[in-house]
N, C-alpha and C positions, 0 to 999 in steps of 0.2 A: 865234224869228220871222224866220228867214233868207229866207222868203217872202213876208215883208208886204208887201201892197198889189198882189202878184204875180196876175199872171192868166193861169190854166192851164186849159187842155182834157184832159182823159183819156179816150180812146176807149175801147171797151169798159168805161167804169167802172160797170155796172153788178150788176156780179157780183165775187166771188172776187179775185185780184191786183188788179184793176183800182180796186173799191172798198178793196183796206188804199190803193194809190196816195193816191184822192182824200183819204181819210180824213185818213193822213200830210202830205198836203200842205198841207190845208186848215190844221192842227195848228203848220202852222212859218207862216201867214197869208195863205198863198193864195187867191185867188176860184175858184172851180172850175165847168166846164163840162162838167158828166158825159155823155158823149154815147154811148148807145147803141141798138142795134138794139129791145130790150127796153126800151120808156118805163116801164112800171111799175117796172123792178131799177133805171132811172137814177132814177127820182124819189124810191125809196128811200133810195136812196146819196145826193142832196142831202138827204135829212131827216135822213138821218143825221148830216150836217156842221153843216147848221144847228141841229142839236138842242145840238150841241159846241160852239156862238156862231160858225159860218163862215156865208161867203155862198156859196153855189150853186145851179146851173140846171140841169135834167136838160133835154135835146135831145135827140128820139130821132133817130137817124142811124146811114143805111146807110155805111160807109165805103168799098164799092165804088163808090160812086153819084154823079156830078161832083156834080151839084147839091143832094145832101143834105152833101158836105163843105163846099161854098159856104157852105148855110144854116149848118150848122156854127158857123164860123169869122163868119160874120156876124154871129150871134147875141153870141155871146160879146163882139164890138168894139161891140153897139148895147147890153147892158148893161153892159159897162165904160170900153167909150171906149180897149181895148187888148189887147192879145191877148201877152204872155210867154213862157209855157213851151205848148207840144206834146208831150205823152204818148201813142205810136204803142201802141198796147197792145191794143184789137181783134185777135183774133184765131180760127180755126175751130182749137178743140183740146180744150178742157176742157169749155164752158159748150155751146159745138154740138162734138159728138163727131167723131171722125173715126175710117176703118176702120184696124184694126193688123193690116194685111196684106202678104203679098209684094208688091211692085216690078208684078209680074205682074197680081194679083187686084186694084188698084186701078183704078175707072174714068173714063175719061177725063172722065165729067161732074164726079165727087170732085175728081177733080185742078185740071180748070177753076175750081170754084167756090173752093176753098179757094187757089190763086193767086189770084183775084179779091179775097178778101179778105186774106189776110194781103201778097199782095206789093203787088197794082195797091192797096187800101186804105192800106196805107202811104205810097205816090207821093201816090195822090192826097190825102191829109191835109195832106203836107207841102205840096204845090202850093196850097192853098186858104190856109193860114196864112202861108205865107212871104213874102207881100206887107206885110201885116201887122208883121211882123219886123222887116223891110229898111228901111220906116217910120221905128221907131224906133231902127233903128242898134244892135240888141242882141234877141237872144231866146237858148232853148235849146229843141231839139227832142231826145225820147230813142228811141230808139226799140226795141221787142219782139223781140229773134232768143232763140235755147235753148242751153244747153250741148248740146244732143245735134248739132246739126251739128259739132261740135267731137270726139265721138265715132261718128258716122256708124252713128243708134241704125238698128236693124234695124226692121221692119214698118211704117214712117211715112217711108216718101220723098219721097214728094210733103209732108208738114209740115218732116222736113229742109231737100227743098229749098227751100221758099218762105223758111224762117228764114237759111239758106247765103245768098240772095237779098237780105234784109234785110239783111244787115252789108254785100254789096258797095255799097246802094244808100246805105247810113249814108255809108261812104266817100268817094263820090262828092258826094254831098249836102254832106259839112262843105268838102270843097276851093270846092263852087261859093257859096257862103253864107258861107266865110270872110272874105270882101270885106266883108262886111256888120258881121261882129261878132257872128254867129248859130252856135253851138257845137252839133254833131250827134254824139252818140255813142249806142250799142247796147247795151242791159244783157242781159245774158246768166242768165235764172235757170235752177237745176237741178227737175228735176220736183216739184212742188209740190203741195200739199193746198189744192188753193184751191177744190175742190169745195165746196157749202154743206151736203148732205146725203149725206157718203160714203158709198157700201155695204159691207162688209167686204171685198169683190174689190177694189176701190179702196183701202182703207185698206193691204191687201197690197203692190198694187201702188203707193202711194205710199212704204212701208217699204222697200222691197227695196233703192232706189239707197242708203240710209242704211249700206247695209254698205260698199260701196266708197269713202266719203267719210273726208275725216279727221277731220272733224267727224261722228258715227258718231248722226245723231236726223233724224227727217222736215224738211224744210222747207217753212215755213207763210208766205204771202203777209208777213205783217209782217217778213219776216227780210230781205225787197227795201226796204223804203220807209225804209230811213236812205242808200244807194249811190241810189236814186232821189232823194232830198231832195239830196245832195250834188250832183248830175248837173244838178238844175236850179236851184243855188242863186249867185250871185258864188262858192262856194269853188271853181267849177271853172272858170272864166273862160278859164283856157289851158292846157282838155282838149277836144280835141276829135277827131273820126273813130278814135276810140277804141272798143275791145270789151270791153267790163267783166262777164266772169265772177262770177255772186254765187248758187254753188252747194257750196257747205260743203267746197268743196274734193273735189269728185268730180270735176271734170276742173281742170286745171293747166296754164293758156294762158300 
């Protein structure tokens, strides 16, 4: 119960990564604010917690969108009276696909959108809770970049770069928030099976990084949510604008 009494937001938690997060969190006594684009997959993900004896609120919310982070963030402080941990987890990759094409073949609308949400959505998450924080003199915010910026995968630039994007914006974020007490670091996972109904193209393509690993088997959203529990828990008190790699050892930061 390193989370008790803790009150957490998970963006995107209503799918795949997002929901092992809420799950795990809610598991060590976290309040959880599953917020995402999909209200019927967030309101799942709270039955899910409360079926487990947690408390949770599904909120649907656009994280591109000022006033849906607002509502966001307000909801969560008018049922608990507090706002905790920030889980930057939203993102266009898995659950809304993206094209795996040359540099070239991507189009300027893809690239627009999918910056909109994984980079401007991350800004803006953290700009709506961080009042919130500063408040009470202590939070953690985590936030979602990939090992493949770290390996500079091929046919996904525009997703490279919005996650390359993400760790500089971590960076920036824990120096100005350090004043506060408010700890910002980037979990880094390696490609994942967090699909809910793979096809076998997928199950291929989630096997294949398993060779290059030294840990040498798929990784499945649960293999994140113990480096996630730590990241938001007092054990990391003074860790912060930190990159934390949590991919079986396929790349080696």
């Amino acid at each position: 119960m390193r989370l008790k009494d803790k009150v957490a937001i998970v963006t995107g938690g209503g799918h795949g990564i997002g929901r092992a997060y809420c799950l795990g969190l809610a598991r060590e006594g976290a309040r959880i604010l599953v917020a995402d684009l999909d209200q019927a997959a967030a309101e799942e993900t709270a039955r899910q917690v409360a079926a487990a004896g947690g408390d949770a609120l599904a909120v649907r919310t656009d994280v591109a969108d000022v006033a849906s982070t607002e509502a966001m963030a307000r909801a969560a402080a008018d049922r608990w009276g507090r706002i905790d941990i920030l889980v930057n987890n939203a993102a266009i990759f898995a659950t809304i696909p993206i094209s795996r094409v040359g540099f070239e073949q991507i189009t300027v609308d893809e690239w627009d959108r999918l910056m909109a949400v994984n980079v401007r959505g991350v800004w803006l998450c953290c700009r709506a809770v961080a009042p919130y924080l500063r408040r009470q003199g202590k939070g953690k915010i985590v936030n979602i970049s990939s090992s493949t910026v770290l390996e500079g995968s091929a046919t996904r630039a525009h997703y490279v770069a919005s996650k390359a994007a993400v760790i500089g914006l971590t960076r920036t974020l824990a120096r100005e928030l350090g004043d506060a007490n408010i700890c910002v670091n980037v979990l880094l996972p390696g490609s994942t099976l967090s699909e809910e109904e793979p096809t076998e193209e997928i199950l291929r393509m989630r096997a294949k990084p398993a060779e290059k690993r030294a840990l040498k088997r798929v990784q499945r959203p649960e293999d994140l949510v113990g480096t996630m529990i730590f990241l938001c828990s007092d054990d990391s008190d003074f860790i912060t604008g930190q990159s934390i790699v949590c991919d079986g050892g396929g790349v080696m930061n």
